[in-house]
C-alpha positions in Angstrom: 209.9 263.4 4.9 210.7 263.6 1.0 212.8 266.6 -0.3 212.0 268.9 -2.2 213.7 268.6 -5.6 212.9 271.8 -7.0 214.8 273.6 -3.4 217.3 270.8 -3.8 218.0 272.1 -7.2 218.5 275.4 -6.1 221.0 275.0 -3.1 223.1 272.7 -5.5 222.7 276.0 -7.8 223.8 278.7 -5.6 226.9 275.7 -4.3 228.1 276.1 -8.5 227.3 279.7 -8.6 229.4 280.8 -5.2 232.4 278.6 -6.7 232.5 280.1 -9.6 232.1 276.8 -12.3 230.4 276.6 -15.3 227.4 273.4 -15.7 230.4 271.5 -17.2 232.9 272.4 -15.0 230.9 271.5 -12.1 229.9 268.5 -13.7 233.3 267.2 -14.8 234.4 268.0 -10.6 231.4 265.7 -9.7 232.5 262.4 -10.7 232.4 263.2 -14.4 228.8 263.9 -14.3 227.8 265.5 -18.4 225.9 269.0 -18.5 222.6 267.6 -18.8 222.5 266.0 -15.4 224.0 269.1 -13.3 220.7 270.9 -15.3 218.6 268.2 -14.1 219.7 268.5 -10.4 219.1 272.3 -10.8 216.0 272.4 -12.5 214.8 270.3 -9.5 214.3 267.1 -12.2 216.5 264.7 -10.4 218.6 264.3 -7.3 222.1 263.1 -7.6 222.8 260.2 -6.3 224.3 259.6 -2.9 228.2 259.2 -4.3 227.5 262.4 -6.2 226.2 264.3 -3.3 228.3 263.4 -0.6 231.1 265.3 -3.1 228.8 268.4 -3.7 228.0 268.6 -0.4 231.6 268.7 0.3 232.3 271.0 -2.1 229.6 273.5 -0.8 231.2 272.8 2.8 227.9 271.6 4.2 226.1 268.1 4.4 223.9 266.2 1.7 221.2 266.4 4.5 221.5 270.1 4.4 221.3 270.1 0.9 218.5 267.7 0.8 216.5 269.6 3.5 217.7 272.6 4.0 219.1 273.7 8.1 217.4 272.4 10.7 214.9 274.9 11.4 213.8 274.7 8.1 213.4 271.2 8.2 211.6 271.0 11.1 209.1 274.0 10.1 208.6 272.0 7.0 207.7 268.5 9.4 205.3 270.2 11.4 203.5 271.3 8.6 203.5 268.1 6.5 203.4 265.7 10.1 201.5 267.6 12.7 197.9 268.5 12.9 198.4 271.5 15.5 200.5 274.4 14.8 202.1 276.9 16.9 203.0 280.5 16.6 206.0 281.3 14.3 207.9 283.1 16.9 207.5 280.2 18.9 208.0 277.4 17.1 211.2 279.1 16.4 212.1 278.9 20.0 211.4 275.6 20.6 213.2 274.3 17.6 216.2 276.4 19.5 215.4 274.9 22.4 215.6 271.3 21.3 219.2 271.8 19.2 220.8 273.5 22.3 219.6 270.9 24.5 220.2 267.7 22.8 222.9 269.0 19.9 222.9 265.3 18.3 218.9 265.7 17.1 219.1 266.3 13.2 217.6 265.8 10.3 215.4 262.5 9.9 215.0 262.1 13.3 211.2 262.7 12.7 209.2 260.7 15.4 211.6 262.4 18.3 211.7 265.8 16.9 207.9 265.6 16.8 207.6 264.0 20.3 210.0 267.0 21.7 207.6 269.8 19.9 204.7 267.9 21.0 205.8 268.0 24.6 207.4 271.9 24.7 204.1 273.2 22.7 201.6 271.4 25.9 203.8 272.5 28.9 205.6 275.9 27.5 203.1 277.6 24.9 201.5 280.1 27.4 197.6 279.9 28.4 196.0 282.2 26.1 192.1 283.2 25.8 191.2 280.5 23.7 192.1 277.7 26.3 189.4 279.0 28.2 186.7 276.7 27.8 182.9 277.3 27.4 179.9 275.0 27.0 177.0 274.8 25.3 174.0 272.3 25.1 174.3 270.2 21.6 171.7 267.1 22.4 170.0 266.9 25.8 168.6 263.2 25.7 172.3 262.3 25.9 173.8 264.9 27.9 176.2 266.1 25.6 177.4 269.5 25.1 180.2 270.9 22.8 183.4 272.9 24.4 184.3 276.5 22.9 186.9 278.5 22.6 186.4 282.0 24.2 186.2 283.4 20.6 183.4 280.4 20.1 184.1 280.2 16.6 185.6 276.8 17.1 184.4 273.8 18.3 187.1 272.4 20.4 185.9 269.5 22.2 182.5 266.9 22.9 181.4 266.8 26.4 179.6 264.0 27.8 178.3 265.1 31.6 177.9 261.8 33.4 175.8 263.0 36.5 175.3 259.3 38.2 179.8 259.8 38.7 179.9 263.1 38.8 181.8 263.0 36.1 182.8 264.9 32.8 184.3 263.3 29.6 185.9 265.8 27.1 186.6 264.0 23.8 187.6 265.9 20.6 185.5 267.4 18.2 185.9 265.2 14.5 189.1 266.6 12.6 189.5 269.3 15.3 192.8 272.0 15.5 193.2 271.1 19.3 194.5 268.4 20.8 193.1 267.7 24.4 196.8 266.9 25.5 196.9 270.2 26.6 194.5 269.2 29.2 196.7 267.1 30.7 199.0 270.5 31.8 196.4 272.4 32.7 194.1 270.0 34.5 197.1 268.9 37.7 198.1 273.3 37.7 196.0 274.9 40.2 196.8 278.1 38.4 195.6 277.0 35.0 192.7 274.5 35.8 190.6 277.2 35.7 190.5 277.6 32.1 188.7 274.3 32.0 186.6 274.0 35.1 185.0 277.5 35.5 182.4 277.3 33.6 181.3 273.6 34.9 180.7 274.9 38.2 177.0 275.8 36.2 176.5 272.0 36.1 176.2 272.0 39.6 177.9 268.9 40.1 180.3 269.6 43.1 183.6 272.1 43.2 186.0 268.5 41.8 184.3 266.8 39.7 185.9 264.1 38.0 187.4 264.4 34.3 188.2 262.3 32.2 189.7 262.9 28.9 189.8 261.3 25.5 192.5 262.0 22.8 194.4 261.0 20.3 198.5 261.3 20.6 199.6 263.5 18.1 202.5 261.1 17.2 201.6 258.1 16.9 197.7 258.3 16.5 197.2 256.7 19.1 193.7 256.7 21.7 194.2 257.9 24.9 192.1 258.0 27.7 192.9 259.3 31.2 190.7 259.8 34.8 191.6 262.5 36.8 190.2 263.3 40.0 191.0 266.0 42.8 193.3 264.9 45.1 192.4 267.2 48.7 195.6 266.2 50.2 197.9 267.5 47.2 195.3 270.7 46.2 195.1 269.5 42.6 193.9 267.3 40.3 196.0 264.0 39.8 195.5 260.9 37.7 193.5 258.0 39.1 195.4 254.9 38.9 193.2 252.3 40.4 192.1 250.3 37.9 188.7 249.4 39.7 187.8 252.9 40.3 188.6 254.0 36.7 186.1 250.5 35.9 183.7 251.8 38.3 183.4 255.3 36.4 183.8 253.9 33.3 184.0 255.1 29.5 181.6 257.1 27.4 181.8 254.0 24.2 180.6 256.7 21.5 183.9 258.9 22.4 186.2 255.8 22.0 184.0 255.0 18.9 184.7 258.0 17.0 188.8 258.2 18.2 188.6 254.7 16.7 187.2 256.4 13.3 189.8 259.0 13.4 192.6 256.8 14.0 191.9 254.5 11.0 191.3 257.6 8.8 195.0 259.5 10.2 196.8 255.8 9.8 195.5 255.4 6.6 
């Protein structure tokens, strides 16, 4: 992620101002540097360079990450926005960027993939279920079975559903460009407490109490397609994964889904 010049600027002002120097004075400490360039720094024009800011930085009794990017919270606020396609609440995001620096104190600044990865992972398993995980459908072309996923508030179309009724079997894909990322299917589906959210309103299909689900998605990190079979285990009371590469064959993929993850991922990587 890039910094900011013009909030660069203005923590290498208010390092000046709180000592006390003048644009030369401050400029003569900093390896000789003339007026002009402290003004540049300031005005958010230029950033010094990294001799330069590795002694206002010490100076200001901070780092030159910190005065590149601001604290940590601020930086990662700043990633999500600029990095990540779904957002969170403010009060908690603010949490789970406290969670991650209490719990792994060498994270910093830069360490973009794995901060992402971290939020990515506490927004799926800790954001609580809320009314708009709860999933209903609607018909949206009948000669290929496909219906379209909403949100309780149904304002937003959250997900493509493709009923295979030969497998008994339902494929959520998400909608093109969509806010929500069907990784948080993959908590909900395996929580007897929470699959509720996604399979009460397919009981209407009439295709048995566990039918099988799979999903289609594209990891919010990396942009990657991911596709995963989940079927109900009666043994374990939940949903669970289905590893056996013959019976994921046998129930197959929905090709239009992967087709338009394809799309997406060319268009995000681009």
């Amino acid at each position: 992620m890039k910094p900011n010049k013009k909030e660069v600027g203005l923590r290498i002002k208010d390092i000046r101002k709180k000592l006390g120097y003048s644009m030369e004075e401050f400029g003569e400490i900093v390896s000789q540097s003339p007026r002009s360039s402290v003004n540049s720094w300031e005005k958010g024009v230029s950033i010094p360079r990294k001799d330069k800011l590795e002694k206002i930085a010490l100076l200001g009794n901070t780092t030159p990450q910190q005065i590149l990017y601001g604290d940590f919270e601020s930086y990662v606020h700043k990633l999500i926005n600029e990095k990540s396609r779904y957002k969170v609440p403010p009060q908690l995001e603010s949490t789970m960027i406290k969670t991650i620096k209490e719990q792994l104190p060498d994270i910093d600044i830069g360490d973009d993939m794995e901060i992402l990865k971290l939020m990515n992972y506490l927004k799926e398993n800790i954001n609580p279920a809320g009314k708009e995980d709860y999933l209903e459908y609607e018909l949206f072309d009948e000669f290929e079975s496909i219906y379209i996923a909403y949100g309780n508030s149904k304002e937003v179309a959250k997900a493509f559903v493709y009923v295979d009724r030969e497998n008994k079997a339902f494929h959520f894909a998400p909608t093109p460009f969509s806010n929500m990322s069907l990784s948080r299917l993959y908590v909900f589906l395996p929580n007897p407490e929470l699959n509720h959210y996604i399979l009460n309103e397919l009981a209407d299909f009439e295709m048995g109490d566990h039918p099988i689900i799979v999903i289609y998605d594209l990891e919010q990190t990396e942009n990657k397609i991911r596709v995963a079979h989940f079927k109900y285990s009666h043994t374990a009371e939940r949903y669970e994964p289905i590893l056996d590469i013959d019976e994921i064959k046998k129930i197959g993929m929905y090709p239009p889904f992967v087709k338009e993850l394809r799309k997406e991922e060319r268009f995000r990587n681009s």
